[in-house]
Rosetta silent file (secondary structure, phi, psi, omega in degrees, C-alpha in Angstrom):
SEQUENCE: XXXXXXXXXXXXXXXXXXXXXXXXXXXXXXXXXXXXXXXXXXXXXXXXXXXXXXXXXXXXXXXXXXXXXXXXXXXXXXXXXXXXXXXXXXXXXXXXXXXXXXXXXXXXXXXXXXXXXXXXXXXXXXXXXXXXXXXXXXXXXXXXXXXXXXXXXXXXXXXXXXXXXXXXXXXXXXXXXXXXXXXXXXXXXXXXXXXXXXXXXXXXXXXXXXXXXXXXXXXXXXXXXXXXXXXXXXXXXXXXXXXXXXXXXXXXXXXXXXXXXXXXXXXXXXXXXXXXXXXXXXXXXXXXXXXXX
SCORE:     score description
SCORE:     0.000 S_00000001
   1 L     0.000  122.415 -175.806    0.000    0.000    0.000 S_00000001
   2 L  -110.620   47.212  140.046    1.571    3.057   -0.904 S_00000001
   3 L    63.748   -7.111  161.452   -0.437    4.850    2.223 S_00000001
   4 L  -115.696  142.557  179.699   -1.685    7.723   -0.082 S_00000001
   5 E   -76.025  107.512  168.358   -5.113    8.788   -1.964 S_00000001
   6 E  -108.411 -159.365 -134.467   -4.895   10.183   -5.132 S_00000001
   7 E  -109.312  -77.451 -166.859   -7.423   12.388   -7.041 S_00000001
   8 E  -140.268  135.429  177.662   -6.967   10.119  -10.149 S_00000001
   9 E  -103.280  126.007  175.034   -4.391    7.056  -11.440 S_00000001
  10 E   -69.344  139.086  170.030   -3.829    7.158  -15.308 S_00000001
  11 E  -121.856  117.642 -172.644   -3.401    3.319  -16.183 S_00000001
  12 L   103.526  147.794  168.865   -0.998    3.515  -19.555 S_00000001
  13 L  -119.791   25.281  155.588    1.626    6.057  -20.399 S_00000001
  14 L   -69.121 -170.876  174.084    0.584    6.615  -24.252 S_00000001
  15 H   -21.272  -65.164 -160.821   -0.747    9.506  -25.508 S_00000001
  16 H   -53.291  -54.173 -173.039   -4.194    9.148  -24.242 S_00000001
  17 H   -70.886  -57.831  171.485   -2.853    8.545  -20.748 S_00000001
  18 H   -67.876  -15.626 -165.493   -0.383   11.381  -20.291 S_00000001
  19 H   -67.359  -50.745 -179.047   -2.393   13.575  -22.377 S_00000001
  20 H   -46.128  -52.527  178.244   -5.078   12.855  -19.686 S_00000001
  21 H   -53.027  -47.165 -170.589   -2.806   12.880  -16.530 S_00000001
  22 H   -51.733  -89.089  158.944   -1.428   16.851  -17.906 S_00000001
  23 H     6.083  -76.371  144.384   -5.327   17.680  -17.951 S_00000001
  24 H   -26.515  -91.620 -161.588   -5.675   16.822  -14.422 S_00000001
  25 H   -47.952  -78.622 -175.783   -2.842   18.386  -12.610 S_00000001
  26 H    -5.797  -39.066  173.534   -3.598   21.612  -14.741 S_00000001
  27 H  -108.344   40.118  162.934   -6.741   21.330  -12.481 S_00000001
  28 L    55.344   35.731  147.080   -5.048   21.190   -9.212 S_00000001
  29 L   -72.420  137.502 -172.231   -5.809   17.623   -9.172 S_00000001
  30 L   -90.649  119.740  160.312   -3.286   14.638   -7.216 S_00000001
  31 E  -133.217  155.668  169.759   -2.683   12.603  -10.249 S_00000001
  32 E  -131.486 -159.435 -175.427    0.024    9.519  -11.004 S_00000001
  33 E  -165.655  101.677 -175.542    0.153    7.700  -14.347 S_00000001
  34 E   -90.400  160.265  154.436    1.173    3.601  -13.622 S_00000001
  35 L    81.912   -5.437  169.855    1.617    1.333  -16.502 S_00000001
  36 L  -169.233 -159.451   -3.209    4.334    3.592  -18.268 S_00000001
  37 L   -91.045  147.320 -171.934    5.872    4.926  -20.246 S_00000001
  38 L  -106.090    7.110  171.637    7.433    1.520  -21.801 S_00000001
  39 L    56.531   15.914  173.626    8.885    3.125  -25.155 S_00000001
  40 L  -130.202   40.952  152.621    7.006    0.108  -27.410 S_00000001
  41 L   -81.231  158.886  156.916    3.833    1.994  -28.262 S_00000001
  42 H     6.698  -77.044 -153.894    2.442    2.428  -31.493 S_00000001
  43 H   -69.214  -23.052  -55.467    3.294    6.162  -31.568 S_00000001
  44 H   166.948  -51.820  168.064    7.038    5.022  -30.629 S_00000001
  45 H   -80.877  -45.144 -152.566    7.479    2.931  -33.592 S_00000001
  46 L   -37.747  117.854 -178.063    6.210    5.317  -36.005 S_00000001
  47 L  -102.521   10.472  129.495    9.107    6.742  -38.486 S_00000001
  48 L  -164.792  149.259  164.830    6.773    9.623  -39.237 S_00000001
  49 E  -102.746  112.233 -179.368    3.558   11.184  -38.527 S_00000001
  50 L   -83.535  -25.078 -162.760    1.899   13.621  -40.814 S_00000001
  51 L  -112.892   11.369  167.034   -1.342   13.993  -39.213 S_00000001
  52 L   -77.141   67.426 -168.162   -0.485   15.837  -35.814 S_00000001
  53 L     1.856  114.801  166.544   -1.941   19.171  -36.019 S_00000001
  54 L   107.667  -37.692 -165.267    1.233   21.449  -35.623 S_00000001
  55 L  -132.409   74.994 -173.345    4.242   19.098  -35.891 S_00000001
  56 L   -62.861  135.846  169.223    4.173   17.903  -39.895 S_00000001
  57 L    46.815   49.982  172.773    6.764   14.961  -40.988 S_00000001
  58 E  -102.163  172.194 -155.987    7.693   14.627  -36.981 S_00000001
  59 L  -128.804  129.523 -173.478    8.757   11.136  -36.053 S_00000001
  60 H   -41.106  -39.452  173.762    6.525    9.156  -33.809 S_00000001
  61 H   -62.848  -37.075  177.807    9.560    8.832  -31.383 S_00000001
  62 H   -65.139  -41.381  166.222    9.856   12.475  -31.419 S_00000001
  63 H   -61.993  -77.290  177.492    6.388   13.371  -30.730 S_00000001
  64 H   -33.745  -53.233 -122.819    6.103   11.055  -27.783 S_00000001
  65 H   -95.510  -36.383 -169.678    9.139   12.076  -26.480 S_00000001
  66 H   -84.402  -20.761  159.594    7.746   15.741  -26.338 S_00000001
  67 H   -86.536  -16.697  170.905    4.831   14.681  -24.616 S_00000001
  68 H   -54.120  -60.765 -179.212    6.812   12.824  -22.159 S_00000001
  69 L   -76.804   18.831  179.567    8.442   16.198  -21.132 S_00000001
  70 H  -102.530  -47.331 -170.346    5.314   17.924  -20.621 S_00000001
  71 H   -88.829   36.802  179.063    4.039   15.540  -17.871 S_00000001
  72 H  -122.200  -55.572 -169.646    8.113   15.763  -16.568 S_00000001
  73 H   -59.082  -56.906  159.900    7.817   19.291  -16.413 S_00000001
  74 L   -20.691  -43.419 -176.962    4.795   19.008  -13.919 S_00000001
  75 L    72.578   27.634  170.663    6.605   16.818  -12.380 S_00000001
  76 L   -51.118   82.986 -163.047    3.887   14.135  -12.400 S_00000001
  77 L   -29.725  134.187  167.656    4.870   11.022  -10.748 S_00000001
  78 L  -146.791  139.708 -160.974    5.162    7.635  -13.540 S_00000001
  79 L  -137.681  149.812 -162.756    6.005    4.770  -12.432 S_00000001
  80 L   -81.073  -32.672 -177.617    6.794    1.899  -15.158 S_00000001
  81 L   -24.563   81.953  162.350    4.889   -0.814  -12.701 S_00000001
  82 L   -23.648  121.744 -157.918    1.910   -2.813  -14.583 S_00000001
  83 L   -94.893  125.569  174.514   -1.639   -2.442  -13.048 S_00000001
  84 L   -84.159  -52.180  157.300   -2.596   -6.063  -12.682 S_00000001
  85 E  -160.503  178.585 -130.245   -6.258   -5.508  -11.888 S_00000001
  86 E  -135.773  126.603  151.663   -8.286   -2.704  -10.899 S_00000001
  87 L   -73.295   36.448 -175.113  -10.724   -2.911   -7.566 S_00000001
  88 L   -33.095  118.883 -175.810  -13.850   -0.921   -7.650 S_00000001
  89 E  -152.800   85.466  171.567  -14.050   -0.856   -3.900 S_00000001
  90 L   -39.943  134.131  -11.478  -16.594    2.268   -3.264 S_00000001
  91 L   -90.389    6.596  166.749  -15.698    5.007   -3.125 S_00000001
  92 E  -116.719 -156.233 -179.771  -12.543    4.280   -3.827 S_00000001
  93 E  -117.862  141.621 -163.746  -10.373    2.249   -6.360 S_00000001
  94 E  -135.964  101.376  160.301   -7.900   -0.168   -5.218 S_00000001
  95 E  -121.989  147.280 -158.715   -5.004   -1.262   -8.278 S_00000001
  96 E  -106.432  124.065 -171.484   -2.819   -3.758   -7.877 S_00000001
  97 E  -139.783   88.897 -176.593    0.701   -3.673   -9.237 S_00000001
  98 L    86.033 -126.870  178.492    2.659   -6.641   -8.032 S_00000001
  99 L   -91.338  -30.618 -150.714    2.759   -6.651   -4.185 S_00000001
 100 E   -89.577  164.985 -179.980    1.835   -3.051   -3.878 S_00000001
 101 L  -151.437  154.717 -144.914   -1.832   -1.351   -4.199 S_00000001
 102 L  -159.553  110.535 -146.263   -2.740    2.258   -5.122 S_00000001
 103 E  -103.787  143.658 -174.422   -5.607    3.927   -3.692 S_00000001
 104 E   161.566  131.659  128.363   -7.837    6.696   -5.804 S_00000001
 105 E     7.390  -75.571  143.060  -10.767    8.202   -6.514 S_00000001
 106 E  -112.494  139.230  168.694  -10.775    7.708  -10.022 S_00000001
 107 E   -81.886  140.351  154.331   -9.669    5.708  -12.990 S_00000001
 108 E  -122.178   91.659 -175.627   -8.410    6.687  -16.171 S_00000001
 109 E   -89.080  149.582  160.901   -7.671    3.489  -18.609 S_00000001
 110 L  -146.534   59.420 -170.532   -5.461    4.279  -21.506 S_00000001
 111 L   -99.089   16.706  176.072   -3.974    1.018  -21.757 S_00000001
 112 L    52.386  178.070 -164.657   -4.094    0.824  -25.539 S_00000001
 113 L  -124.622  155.745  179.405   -4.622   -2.569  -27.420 S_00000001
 114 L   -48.582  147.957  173.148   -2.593   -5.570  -27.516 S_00000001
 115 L   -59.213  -61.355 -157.759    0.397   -6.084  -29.876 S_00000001
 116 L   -71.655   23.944 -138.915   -0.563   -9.332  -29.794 S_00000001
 117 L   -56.562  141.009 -174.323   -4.095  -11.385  -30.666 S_00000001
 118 L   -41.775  146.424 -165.603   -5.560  -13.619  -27.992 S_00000001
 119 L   -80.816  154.397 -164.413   -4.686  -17.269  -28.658 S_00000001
 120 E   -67.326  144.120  158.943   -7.407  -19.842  -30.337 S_00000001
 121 L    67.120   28.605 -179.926   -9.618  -20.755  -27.167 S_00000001
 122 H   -84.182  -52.697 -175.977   -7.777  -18.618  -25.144 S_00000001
 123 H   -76.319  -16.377  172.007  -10.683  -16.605  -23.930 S_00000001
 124 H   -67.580  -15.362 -163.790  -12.984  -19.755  -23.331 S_00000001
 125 H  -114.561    8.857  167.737  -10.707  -20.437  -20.680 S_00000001
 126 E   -84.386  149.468 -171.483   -9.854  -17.450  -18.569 S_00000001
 127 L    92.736  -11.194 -175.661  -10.258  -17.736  -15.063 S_00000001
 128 L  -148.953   36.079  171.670  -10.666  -21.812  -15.706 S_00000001
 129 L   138.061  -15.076 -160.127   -6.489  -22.373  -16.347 S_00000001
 130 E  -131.304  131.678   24.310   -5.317  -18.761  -18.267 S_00000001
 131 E    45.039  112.094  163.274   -3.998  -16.338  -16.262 S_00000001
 132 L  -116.736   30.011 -172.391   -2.062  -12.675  -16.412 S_00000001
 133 L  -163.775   96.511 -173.177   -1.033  -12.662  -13.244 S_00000001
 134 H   -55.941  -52.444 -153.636    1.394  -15.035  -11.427 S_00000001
 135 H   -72.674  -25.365 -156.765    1.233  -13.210   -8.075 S_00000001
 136 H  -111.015  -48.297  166.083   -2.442  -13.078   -7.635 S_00000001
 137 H  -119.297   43.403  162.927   -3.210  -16.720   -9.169 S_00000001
 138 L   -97.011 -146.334 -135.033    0.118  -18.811   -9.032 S_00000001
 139 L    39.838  -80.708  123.359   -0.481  -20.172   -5.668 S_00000001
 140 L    36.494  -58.032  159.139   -3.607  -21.783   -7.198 S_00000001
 141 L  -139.498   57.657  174.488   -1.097  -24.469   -8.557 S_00000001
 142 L   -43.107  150.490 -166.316    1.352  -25.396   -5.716 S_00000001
 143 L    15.069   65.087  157.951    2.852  -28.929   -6.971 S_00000001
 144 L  -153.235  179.653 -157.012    1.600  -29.038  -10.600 S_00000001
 145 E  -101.734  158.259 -170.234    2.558  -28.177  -13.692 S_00000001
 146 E  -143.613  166.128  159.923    2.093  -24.776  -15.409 S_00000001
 147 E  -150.034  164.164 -167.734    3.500  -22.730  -18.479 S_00000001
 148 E  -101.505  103.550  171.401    4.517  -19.398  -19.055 S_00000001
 149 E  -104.437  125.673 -162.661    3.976  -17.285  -22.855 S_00000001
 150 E  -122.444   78.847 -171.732    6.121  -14.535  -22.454 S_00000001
 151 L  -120.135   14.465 -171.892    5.989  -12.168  -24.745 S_00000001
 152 L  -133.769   34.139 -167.922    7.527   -8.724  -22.946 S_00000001
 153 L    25.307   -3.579  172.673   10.251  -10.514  -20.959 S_00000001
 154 L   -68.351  -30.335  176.916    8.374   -9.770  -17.552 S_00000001
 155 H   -52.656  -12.817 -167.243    7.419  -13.697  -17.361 S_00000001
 156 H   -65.736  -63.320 -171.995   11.055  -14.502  -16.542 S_00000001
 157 H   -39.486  -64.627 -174.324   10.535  -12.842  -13.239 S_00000001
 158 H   -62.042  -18.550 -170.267    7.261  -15.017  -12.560 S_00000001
 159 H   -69.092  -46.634  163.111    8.364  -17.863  -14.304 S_00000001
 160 H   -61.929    3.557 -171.244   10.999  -17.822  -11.105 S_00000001
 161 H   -93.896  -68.348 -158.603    7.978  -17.012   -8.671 S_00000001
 162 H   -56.073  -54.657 -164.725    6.037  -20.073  -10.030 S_00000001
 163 L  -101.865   53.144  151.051    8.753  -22.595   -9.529 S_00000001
 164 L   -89.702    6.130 -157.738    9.324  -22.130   -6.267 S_00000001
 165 L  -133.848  -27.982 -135.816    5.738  -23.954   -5.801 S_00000001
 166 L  -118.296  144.662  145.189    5.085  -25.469   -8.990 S_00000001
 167 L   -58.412  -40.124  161.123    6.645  -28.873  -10.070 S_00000001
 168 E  -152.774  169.124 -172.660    7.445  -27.882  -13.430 S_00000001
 169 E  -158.976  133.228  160.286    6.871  -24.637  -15.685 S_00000001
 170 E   -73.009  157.514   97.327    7.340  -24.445  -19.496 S_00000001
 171 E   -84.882   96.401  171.526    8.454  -21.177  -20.440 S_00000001
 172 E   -54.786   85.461  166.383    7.402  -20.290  -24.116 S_00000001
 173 E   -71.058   92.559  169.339   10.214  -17.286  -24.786 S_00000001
 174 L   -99.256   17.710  166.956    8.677  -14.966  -27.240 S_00000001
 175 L   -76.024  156.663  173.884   10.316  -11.970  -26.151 S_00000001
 176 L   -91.830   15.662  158.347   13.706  -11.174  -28.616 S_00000001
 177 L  -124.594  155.642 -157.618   16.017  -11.642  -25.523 S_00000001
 178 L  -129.456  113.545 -177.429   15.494  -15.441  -23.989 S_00000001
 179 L   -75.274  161.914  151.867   16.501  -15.452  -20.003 S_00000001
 180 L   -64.122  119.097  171.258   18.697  -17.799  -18.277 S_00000001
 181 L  -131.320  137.276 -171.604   17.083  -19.737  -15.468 S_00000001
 182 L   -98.075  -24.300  160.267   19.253  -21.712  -12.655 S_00000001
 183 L   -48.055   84.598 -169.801   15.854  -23.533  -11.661 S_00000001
 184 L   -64.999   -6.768  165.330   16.349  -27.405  -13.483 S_00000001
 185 L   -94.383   -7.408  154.951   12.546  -27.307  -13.182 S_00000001
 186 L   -62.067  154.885  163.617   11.847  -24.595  -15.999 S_00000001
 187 L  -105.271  107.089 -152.182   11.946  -25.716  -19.547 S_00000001
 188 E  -111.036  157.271 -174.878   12.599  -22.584  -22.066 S_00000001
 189 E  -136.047  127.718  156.056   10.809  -23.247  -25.320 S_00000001
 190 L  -150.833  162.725  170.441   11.642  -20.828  -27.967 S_00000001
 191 L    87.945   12.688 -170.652   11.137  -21.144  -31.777 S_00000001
 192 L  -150.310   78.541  167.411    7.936  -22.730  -31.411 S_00000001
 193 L   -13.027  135.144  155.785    4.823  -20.022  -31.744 S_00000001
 194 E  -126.262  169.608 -145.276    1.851  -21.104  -29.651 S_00000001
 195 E  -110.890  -48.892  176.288   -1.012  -21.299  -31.389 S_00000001
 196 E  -158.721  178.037 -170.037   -4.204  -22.364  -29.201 S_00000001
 197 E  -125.562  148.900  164.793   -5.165  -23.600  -25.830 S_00000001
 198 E  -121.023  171.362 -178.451   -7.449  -27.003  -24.981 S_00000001
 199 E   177.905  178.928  175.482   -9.303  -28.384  -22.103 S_00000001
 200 L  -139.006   94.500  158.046  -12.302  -30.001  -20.930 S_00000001
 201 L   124.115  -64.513  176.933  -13.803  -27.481  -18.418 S_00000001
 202 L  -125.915  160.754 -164.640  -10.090  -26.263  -17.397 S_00000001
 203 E   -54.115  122.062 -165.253   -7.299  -25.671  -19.400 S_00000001
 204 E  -113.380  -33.164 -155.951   -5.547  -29.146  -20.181 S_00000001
 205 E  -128.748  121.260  142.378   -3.280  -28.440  -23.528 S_00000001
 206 E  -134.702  130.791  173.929   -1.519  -25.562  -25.041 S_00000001
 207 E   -75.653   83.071 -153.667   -0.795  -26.127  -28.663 S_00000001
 208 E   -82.085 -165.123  174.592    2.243  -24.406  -30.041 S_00000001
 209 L   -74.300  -22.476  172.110    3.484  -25.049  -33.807 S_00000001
 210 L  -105.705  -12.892 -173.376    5.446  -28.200  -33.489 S_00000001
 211 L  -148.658 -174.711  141.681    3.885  -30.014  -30.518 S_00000001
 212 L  -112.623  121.926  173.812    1.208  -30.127  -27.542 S_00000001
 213 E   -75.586   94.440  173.388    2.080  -29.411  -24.215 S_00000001
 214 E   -52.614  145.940  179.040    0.286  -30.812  -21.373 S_00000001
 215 L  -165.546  149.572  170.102   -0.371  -28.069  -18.443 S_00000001
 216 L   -85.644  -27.822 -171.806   -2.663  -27.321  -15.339 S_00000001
 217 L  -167.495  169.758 -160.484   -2.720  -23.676  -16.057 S_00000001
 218 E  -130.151  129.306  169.148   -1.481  -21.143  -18.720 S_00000001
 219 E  -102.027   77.042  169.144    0.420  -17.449  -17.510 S_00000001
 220 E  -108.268  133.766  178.625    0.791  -14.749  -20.622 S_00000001
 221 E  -100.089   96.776 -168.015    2.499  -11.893  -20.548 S_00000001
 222 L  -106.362 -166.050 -170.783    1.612   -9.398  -23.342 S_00000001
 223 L   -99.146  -31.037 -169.273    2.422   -5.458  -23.034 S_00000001
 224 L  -130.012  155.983  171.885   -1.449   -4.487  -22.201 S_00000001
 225 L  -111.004  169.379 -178.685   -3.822   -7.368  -20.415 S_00000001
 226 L   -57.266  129.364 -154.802   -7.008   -7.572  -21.567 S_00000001
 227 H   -49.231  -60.920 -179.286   -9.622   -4.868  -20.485 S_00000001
 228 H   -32.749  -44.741  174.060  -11.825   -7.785  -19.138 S_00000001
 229 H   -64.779  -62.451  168.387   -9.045   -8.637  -16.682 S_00000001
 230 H   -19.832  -94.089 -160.109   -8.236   -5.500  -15.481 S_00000001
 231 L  -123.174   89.915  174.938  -11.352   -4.597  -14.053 S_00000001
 232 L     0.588  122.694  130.851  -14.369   -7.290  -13.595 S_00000001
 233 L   116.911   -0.789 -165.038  -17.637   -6.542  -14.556 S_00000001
 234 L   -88.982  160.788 -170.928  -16.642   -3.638  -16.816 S_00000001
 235 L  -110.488  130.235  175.868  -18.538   -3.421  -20.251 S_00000001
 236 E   -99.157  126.310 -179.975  -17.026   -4.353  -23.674 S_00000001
 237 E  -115.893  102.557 -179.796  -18.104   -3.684  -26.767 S_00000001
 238 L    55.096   39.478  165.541  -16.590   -5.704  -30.324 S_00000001
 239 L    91.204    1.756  175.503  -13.435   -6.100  -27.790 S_00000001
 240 E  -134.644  167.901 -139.713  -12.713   -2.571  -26.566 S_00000001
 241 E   -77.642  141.440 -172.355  -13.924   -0.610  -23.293 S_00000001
 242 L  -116.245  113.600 -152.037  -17.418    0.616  -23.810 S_00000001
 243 L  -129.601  151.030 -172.206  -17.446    3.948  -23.304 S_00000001
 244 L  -107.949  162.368 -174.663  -20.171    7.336  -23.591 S_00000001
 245 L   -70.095   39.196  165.474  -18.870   10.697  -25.098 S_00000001
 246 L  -138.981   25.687  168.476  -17.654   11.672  -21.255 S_00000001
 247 L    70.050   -4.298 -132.297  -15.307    8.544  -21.553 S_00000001
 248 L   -89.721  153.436  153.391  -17.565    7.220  -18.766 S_00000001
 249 L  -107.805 -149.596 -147.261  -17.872    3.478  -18.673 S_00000001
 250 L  -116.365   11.975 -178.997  -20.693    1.865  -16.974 S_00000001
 251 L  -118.984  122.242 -175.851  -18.638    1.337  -13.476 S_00000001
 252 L   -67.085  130.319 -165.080  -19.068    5.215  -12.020 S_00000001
 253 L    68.663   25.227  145.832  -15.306    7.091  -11.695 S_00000001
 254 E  -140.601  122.823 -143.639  -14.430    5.206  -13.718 S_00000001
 255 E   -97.322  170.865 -171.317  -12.884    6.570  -17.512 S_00000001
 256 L  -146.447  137.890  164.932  -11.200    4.885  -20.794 S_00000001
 257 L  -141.585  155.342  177.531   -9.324    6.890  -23.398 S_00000001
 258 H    98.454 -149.744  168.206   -7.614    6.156  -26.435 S_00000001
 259 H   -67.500  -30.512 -150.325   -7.222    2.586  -28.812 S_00000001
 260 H   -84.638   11.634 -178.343   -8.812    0.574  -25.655 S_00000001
 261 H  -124.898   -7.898  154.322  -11.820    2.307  -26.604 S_00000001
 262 L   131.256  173.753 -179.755  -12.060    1.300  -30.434 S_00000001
 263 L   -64.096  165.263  -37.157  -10.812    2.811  -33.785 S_00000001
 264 L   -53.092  124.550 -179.807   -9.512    4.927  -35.000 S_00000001
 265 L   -70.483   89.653 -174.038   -5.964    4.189  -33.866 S_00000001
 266 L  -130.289  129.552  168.257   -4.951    8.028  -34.047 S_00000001
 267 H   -75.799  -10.041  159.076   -2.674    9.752  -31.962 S_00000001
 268 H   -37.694  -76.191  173.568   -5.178   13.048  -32.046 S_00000001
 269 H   -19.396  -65.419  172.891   -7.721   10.874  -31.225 S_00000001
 270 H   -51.371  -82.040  167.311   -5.846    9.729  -28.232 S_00000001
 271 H     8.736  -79.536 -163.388   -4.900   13.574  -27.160 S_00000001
 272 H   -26.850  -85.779 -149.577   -8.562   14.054  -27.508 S_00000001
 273 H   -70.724  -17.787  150.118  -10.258   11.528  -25.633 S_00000001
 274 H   -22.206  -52.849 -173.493   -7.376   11.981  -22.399 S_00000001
 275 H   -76.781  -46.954 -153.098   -8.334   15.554  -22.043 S_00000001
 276 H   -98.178    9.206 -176.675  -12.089   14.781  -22.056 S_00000001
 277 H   -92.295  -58.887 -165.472  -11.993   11.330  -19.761 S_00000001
 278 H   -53.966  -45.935 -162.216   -9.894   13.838  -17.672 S_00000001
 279 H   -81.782  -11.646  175.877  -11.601   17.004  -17.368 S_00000001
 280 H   -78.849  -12.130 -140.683  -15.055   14.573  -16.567 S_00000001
 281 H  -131.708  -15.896  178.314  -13.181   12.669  -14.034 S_00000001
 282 H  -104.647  -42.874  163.359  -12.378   16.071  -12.707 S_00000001
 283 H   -70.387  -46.107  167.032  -16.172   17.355  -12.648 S_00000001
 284 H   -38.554  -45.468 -174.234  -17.193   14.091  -10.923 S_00000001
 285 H   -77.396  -33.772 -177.294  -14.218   14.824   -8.064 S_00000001
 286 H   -59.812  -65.636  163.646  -15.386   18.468   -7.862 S_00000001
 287 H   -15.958  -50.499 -155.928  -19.016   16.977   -7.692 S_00000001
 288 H   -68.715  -52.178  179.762  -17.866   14.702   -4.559 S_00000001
 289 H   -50.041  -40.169 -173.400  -16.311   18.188   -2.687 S_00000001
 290 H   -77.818  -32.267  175.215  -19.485   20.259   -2.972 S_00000001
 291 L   -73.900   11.042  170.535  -21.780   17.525   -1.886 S_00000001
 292 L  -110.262  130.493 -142.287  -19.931   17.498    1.368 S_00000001
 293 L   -62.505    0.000    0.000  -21.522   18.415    4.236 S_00000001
C-alpha cells in the first residue's frame, strides 16, 4: 500500500494517458500515471507522422518524447509498474501492481490494445487455467505443472515465482532476448509459436506449432492485459472498453481513453479523448467536494 489517496491514477503512459494525466494536474488535481511509459507503443514505432496538427513529418519517437516532457515538467509522478487488476471498492479504487496497491478516486484506462491477438480458445478459458497474473493466481497451482507465454520478458521474473511452488513450468520465450534460469525445473521453449489452448472445463493443452504441451494452467504476458481482466464486470463492446462521449464506462469514476476504446488508432484521437476522460473525471471529483456536508 503506498499509504496515499490520489485524485486520479492514469493506467498507460501513451498519448491518451499522459495527455489525460497533464489535464488533471492543470486542475489542481493529485494525479500519477502507472503502466508507463514503456517506449514500445504504437506512436514510438512510427518513423513519421503527418497527421499531428502542428508538428508535420515529426517522427513518432519524437512526438512522444515531447509529450513525455510535458508531464516531466509538472513533475507528475510515472512509475513503469503494470496495473494487474483494478478494484472498484466504493468510493474508492484499489489497483494492484505486483505486491503493492494504489488507492484513488478515479480511474483513467489508456492502456491501448494488444500487440498481440488472444490465442485460439484462449478466452474460453480465462479464469478456468489462463492467467495474467502469477502473483495473484500462481499459488492456485502449488505442486503441478504450469507454463509461461512470455511475450515482454516480464514472465522470466514469474516464471521464477512459479517454480518455487510449482513442479514444473514451461516457459514459451517470445520476447527477442530469452533469459537464463538456474531452476532445473523450468523448460525454455523458444522457436515454437503457440497457437491455441485445450481443455475439458479447465485448461488441459496448449498447442504451439510443433507439438502439444500438457499443463494445469497457462500465464501470458503481453504489453497491455485484456480490459476484461483488469477490471471485472466492466462493459465491452466488439473487444474494446465501452465507453459514452464523457469517456464514462458503466462502473461510475471510472474513464477509458484512447485505442482501448475502439478505432480509429490516431494519436489526435488519443490527445482528444485523455483531455475529455480527464476534465469529466475532474467534474465528478469536484461533484464529490461540494456535496460534502
Amino acid at each position: 500500500m503506498s499509504g496515499q489517496i490520489y485524485d486520479i491514477c492514469v493506467v498507460g503512459g501513451g498519448p491518451a494517458g499522459l495527455s489525460a494525466a497533464v489535464n488533471a494536474w492543470v486542475r489542481r488535481k493529485n494525479v500519477i500515471i502507472l503502466g508507463g511509459p514503456s517506449g514500445r507503443s504504437k506512436v514510438n514505432r512510427s518513423p513519421k507522422v503527418d497527421n499531428y496538427l502542428g508538428f508535420p513529418g515529426i517522427s513518432g519517437d519524437e512526438l512522444y518524447k515531447k509529450f513525455l516532457k510535458h508531464v516531466e515538467n509538472f513533475k507528475i509522478p510515472v512509475l513503469p509498474d503494470k496495473v494487474q487488476n483494478i478494484y472498484p471498492m466504493d468510493p474508492l479504487f484499489s489497483l494492484q501492481v505486483k505486491d503493492s496497491l494504489y488507492e484513488c478516486r478515479s480511474v483513467i484506462l489508456a492502456t491501448g490494445v494488444a500487440a498481440q491477438k488472444g490465442l485460439n480458445g484462449e478466452e474460453n478459458f480465462v479464469g478456468r487455467g489462463v492467467s495474467y497474473c502469477a502473483t495473484c493466481d500462481g499459488p492456485l497451482y502449488q505442486g503441478k505443472t504450469v507454463t509461461v507465454i512470455d511475450y515482454t520478458g516480464e514472465g522470466a521474473e514469474e516464471a521464477r515465482f512459479l517454480a518455487d511452488f510449482c513442479t514444473r513450468i514451461n516457459y514459451v520465450a517470445m520476447a527477442a532476448t530469452v533469459p537464463e534460469f538456474k531452476k532445473n525445473n523450468i523448460e525454455v521453449i523458444t522457436k515454437d509459436a503457440p497457437v491455441g489452448i485445450t481443455g475439458e472445463g479447465t485448461v488441459k493443452t496448449l498447442k504451439t506449432q510443433t507439438r502439444t504441451i500438457e499443463t494445469d494452467g497457462i500465464f501470458i504476458f503481453r504489453e497491455t492485459y485484456p480490459p476484461t481482466e483488469l477490471v471485472r464486470g466492466m462493459e465491452i463492446e466488439d473487444g474494446f472498453v465501452r465507453v459514452n462521449r464523457k469517456m464514462e464506462t458503466n462502473i461510475s469514476a471510472l474513464y477509458a481513453a484512447g485505442d482501448c476504446t475502439g478505432k480509429p488508432y490516431q494519436v489526435a484521437k488519443s490527445v482528444g479523448e485523455g483531455l475529455t476522460a480527464a476534465l469529466n473525471a475532474v467534474s465528478y471529483l469536484d461533484s464529490l467536494e461540494h456535496s460534502t456536508p
